[in-house]
C-alpha positions as CSV (number, residue, x, y, z in Angstrom):
1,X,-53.6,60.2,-44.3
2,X,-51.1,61.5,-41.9
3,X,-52.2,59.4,-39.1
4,X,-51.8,56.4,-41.2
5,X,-48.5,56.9,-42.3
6,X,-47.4,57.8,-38.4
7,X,-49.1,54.1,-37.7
8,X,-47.0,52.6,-40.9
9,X,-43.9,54.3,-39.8
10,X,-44.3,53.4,-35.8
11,X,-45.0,49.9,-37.1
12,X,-41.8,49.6,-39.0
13,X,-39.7,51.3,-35.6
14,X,-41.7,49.0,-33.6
15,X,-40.7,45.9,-35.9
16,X,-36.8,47.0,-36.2
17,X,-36.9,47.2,-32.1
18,X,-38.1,44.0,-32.0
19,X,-35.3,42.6,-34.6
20,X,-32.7,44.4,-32.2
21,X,-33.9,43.0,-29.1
22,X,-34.1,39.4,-30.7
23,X,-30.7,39.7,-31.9
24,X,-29.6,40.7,-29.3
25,X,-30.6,37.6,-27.4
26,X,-29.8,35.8,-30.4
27,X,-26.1,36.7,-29.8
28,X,-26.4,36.1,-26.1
29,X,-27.9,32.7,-26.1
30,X,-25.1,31.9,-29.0
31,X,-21.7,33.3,-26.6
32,X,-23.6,31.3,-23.5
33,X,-23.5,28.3,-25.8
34,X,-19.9,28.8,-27.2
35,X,-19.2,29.3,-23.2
36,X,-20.7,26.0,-22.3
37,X,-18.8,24.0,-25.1
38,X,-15.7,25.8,-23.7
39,X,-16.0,24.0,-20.4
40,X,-16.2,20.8,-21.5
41,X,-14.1,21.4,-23.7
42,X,-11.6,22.5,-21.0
43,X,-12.9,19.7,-18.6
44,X,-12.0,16.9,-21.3
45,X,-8.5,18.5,-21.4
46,X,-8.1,18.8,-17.9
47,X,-9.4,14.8,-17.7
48,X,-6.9,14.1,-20.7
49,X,-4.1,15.7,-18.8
50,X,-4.9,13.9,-15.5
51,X,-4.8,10.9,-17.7
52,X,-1.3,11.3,-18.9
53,X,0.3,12.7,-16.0
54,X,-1.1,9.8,-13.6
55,X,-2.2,7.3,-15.7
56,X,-4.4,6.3,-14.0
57,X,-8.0,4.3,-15.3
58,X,-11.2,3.2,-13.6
59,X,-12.3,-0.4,-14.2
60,X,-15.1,-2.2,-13.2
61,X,-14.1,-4.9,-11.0
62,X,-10.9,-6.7,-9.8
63,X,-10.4,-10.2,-10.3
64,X,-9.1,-12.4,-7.2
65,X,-9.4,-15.8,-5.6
66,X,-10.5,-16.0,-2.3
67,X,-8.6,-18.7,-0.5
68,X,-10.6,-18.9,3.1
69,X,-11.4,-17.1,6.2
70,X,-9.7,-17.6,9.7
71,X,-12.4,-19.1,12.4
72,X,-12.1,-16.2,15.0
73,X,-11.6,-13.3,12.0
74,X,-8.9,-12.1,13.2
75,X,-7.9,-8.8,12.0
76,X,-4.6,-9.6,9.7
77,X,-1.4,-8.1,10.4
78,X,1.1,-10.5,8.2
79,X,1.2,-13.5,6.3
80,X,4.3,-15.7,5.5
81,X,4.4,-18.2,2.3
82,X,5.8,-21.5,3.5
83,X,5.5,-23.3,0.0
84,X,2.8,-23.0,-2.9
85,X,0.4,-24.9,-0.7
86,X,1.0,-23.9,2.6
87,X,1.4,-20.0,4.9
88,X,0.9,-18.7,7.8
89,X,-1.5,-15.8,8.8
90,X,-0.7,-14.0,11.7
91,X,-3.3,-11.7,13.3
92,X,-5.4,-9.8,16.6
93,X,-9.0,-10.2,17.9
94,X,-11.3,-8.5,19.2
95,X,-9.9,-9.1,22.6
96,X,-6.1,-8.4,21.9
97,X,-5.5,-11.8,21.4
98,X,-2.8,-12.9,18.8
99,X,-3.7,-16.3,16.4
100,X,-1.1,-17.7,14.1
101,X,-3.0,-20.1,11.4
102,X,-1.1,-22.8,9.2
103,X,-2.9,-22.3,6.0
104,X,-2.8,-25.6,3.7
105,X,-4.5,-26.1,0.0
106,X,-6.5,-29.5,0.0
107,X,-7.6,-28.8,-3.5
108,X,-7.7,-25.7,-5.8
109,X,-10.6,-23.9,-4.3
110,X,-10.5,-25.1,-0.9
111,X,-8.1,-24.4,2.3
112,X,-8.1,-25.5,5.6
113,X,-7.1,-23.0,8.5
114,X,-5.8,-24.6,11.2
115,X,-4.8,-23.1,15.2
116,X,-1.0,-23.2,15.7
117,X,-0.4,-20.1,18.5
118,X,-2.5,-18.1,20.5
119,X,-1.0,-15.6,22.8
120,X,-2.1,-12.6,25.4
121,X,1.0,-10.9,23.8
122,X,0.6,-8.8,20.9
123,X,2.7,-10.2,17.7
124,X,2.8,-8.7,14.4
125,X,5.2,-10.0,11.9
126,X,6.0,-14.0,11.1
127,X,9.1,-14.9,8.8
128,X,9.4,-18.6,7.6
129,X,13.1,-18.5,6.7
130,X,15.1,-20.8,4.1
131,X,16.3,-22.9,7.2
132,X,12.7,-23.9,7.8
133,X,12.4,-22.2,10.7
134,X,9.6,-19.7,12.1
135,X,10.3,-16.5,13.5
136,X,7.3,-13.6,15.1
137,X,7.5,-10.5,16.7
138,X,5.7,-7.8,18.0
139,X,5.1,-5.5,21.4
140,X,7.3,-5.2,24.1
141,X,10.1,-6.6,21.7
142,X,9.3,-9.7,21.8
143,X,10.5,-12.0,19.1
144,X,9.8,-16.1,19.3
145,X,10.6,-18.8,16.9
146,X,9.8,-22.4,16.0
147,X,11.7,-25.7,14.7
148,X,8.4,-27.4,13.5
149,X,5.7,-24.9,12.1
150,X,4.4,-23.8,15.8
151,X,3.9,-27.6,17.0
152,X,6.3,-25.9,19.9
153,X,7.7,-22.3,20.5
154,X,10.0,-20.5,22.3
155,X,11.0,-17.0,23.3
156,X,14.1,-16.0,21.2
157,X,15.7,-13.4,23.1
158,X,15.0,-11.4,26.3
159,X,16.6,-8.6,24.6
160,X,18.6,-8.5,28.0
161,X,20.9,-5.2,27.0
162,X,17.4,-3.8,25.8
163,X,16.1,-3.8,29.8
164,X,19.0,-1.9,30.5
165,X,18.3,0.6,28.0
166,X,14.3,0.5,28.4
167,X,14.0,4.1,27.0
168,X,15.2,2.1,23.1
169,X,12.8,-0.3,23.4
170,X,10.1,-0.3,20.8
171,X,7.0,-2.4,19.0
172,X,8.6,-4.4,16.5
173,X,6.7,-4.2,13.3
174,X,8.8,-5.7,10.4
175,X,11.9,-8.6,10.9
176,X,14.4,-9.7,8.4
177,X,16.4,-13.1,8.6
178,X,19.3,-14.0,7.2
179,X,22.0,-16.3,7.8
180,X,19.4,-18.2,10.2
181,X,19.1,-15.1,12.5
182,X,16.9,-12.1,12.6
183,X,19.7,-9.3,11.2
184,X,17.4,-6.6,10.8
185,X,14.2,-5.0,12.2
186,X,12.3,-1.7,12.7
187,X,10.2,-0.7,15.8
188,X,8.1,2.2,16.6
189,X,7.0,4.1,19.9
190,X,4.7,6.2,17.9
191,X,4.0,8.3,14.7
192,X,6.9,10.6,15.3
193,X,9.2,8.1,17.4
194,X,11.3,4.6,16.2
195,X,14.7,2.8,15.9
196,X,16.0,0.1,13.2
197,X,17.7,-2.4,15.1
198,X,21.0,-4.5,13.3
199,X,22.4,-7.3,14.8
200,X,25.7,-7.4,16.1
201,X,27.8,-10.9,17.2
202,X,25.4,-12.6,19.6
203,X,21.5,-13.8,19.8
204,X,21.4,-11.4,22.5
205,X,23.1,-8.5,21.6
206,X,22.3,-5.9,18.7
207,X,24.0,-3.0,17.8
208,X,23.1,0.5,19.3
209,X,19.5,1.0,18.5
210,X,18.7,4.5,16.3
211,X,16.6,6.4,16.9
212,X,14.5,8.0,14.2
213,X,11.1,9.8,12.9
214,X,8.3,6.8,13.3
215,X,9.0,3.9,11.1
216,X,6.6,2.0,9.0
217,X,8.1,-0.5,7.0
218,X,11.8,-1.7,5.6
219,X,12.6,-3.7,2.5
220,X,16.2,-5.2,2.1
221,X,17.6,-5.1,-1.3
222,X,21.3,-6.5,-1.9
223,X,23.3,-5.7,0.9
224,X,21.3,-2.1,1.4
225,X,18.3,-1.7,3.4
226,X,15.9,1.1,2.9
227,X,13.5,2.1,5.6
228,X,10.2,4.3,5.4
229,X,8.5,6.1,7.6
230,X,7.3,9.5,8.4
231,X,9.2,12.0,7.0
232,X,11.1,10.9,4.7
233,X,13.4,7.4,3.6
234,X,16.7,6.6,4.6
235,X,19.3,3.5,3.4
236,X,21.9,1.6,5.1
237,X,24.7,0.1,3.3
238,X,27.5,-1.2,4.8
239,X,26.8,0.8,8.0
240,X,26.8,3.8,7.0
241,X,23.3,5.3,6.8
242,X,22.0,8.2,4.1
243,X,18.8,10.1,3.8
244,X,17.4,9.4,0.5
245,X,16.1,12.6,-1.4
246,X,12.7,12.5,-0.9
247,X,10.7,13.8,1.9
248,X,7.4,15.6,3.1
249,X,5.5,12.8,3.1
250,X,4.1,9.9,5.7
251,X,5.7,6.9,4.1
252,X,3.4,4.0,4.6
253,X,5.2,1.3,3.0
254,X,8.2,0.0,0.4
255,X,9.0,-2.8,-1.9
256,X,11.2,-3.5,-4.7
257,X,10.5,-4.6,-8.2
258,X,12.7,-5.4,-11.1
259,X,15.1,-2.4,-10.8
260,X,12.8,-0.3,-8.7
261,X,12.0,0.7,-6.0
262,X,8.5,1.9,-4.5
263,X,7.1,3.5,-2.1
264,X,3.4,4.8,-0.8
265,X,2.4,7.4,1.1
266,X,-0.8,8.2,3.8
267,X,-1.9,11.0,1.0
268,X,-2.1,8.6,-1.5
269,X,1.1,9.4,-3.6
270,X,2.9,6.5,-5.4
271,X,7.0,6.8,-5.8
272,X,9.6,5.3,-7.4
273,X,13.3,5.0,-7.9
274,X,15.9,3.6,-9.6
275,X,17.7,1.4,-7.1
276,X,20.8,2.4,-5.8
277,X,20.0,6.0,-7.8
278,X,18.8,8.1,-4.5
279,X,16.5,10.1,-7.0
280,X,12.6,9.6,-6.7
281,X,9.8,10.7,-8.6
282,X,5.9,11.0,-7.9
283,X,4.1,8.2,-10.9
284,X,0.7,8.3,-9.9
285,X,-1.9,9.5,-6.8
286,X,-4.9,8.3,-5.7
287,X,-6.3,10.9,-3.4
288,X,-6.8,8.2,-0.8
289,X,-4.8,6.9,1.7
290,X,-2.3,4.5,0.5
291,X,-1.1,2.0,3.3
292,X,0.7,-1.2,1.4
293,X,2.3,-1.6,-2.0
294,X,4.1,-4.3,-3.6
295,X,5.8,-5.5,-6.6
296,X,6.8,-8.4,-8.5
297,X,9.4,-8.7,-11.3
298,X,7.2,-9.1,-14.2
299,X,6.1,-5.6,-13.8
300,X,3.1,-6.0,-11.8
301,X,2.9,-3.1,-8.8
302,X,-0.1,-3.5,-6.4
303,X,-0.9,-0.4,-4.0
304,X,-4.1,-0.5,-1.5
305,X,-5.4,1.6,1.2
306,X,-8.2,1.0,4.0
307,X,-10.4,1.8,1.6
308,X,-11.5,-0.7,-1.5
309,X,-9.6,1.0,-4.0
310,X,-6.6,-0.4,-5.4
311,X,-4.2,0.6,-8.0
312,X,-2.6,-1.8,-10.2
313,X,0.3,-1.0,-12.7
314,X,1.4,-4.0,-14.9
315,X,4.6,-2.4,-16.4
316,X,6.2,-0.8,-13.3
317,X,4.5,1.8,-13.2
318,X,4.3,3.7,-16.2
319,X,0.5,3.4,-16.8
320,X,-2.3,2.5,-13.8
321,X,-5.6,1.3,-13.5
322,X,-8.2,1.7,-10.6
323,X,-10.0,-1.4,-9.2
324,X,-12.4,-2.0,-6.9
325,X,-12.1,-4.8,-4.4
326,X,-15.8,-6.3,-3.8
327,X,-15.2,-8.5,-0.7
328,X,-16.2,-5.3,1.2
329,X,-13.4,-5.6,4.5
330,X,-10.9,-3.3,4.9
331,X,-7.3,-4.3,3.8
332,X,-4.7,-4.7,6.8
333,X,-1.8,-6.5,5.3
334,X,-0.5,-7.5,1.9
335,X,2.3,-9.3,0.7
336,X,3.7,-10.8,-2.4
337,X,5.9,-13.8,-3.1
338,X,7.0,-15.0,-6.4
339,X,4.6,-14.0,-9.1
340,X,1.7,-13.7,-7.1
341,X,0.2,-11.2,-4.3
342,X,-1.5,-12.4,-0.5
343,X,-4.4,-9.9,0.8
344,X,-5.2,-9.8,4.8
345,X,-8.3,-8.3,5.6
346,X,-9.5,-6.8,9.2
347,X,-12.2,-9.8,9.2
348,X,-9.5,-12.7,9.0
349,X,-10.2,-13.0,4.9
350,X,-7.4,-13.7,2.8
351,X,-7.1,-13.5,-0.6
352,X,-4.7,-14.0,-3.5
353,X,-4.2,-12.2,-7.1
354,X,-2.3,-13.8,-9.4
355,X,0.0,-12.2,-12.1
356,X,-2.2,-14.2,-14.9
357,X,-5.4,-12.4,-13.1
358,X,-3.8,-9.3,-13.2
359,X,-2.7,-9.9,-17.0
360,X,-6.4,-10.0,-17.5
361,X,-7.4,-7.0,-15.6
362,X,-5.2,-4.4,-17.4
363,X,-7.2,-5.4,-21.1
């Protein structure tokens, strides 16, 4: 009798144990669970919060006409809207040659690409001006124009105060005309090295070139022109020339829309500005390198890398959405005219988004 009731009574220790122990794991398995719905709880937040502060959305495709390729697929450094049929495309092959195309529409979905220059010197930039006439520059500062879309060139200027000063000269990169004459342009020696050029009284003569950090791009807005470049932004108006406040960053390129301005940076950072407010403020990032932006005054704002991401805000800025671009070449110019935006690729492919295509994108 006693030894059954020591069995009972082991039993029931045995059994309340084994209660303990489960509950035990019971309340484990229970906090590891409550742990697990805390993380994505947290990670929804944190993708909420990413969501607001950038506003930035993945979408599945980008939509885009593709309007031809050049014959020797070049890799394109510029293009330059003549009319709503016609542009140029200016670009380098494999060999360091430089082609300039005369682009023409013979019906909606077809264009014709046809040879106007080729050159052993390297060019970069073409300008069709209101006069009609067609400026490029490049390397070695030189700049060439033409009276009759390329049939004939000629070289501009020999820059002759420039030889006497060969230390100032630079790679021209960007040109602005006005008043039938390039006024304004930017060159660069290297990342860290570049002047802005302003022209003075004669064809021949500019003013004292300036040297700054490297320069990447310039966008003239009224009378003021702001330049970007590594480092930081400056703006000249009326001479005088002022650091904007912003800074830290390799500024890749700069364009104005509506009342804006905006900038890009190498790290992928997206900036804007009131203009003529000197204050800038960081809208969006895209953790990639960022190379060209550009803006319209409907609100569109296009940014694009090397890669095939592209960003595309249609209200300024305040909200963005990621695309991909499925042509599958690398990006090496872009431009926008009017309502609508021009894409260079490095295997001579250029292609064109409209503001109705990108209307259609952002639903």
């Amino acid at each position: 009798m006693h030894n059954s009731q020591c069995t009972i009574e082991m039993g029931l220790v045995g059994l309340c144990f084994s209660f303990v122990i489960s509950a035990k794991f019971w309340y484990l398995w229970q906090i590891n669970l409550l742990k697990m719905k805390l993380h994505s709880i947290r990670a929804a937040v944190l993708f909420l919060v990413c969501a607001v502060c950038f506003g930035c959305q993945k979408k599945e495709q980008l939509y885009y006409t593709t309007l031809g390729t050049t014959p020797e697929k070049i890799d394109i450094t510029d293009i330059s809207r003549i009319n709503d049929s016609t542009f140029y495309v200016i670009g380098i092959d494999k060999e360091d040659h430089t082609y300039v195309y005369l682009c023409r529409s013979k019906n909606q979905n077809s264009w014709s690409f046809s040879k106007r220059y080729k050159s052993l010197d390297r060019y970069r930039c073409i300008v069709f001006d209101d006069k009609g006439t067609t400026w490029w520059c490049g390397d070695k500062m030189f700049l060439s124009k033409s009276f009759d879309t390329l049939k004939t060139s000629q070289r501009h200027s020999k820059f002759t105060y420039w030889n006497e000063w060969p230390s100032e000269k630079t790679n021209l990169r960007e040109l602005y005309v006005k008043e039938g004459r390039p006024y304004y342009m930017i060159g660069t020696d290297d990342l860290l090295s570049g002047s802005f050029y302003t022209y003075a009284n004669s064809d021949t003569v500019y003013s004292s070139a300036k040297k700054h950090f490297g320069l990447n791009d310039m966008v003239v807005c009224g009378d003021d022109v702001y330049v970007a470049g590594y480092g930081s932004i400056f703006r000249v108006s009326g001479g005088a020339e002022t650091l904007e406040d912003i800074g830290g960053e390799n500024f890749t390129h700069i364009c104005v829309g509506g009342s804006y301005l905006f900038a890009c940076t190498y790290s992928g950072k997206i900036f804007r500005s009131e203009i003529g407010s000197n204050s800038w403020e960081k809208i969006t990032s895209l953790g990639k390198n960022l190379l060209f932006i550009e803006a319209n005054s409907k609100g569109d704002v296009v940014a694009a890398g090397g890669s095939r991401e592209i960003l595309v805000s249609t209200n300024y800025g305040t909200d963005w959405y990621e695309e991909k671009y499925s042509d599958g070449n690398k990006i090496s110019c872009m431009k926008q005219y009017g309502d609508d935006f021009y894409i260079g690729t490095e295997k001579g492919i250029v292609v064109k988004i409209t503001h109705n295509q990108l209307q259609i994108n952002a639903k």
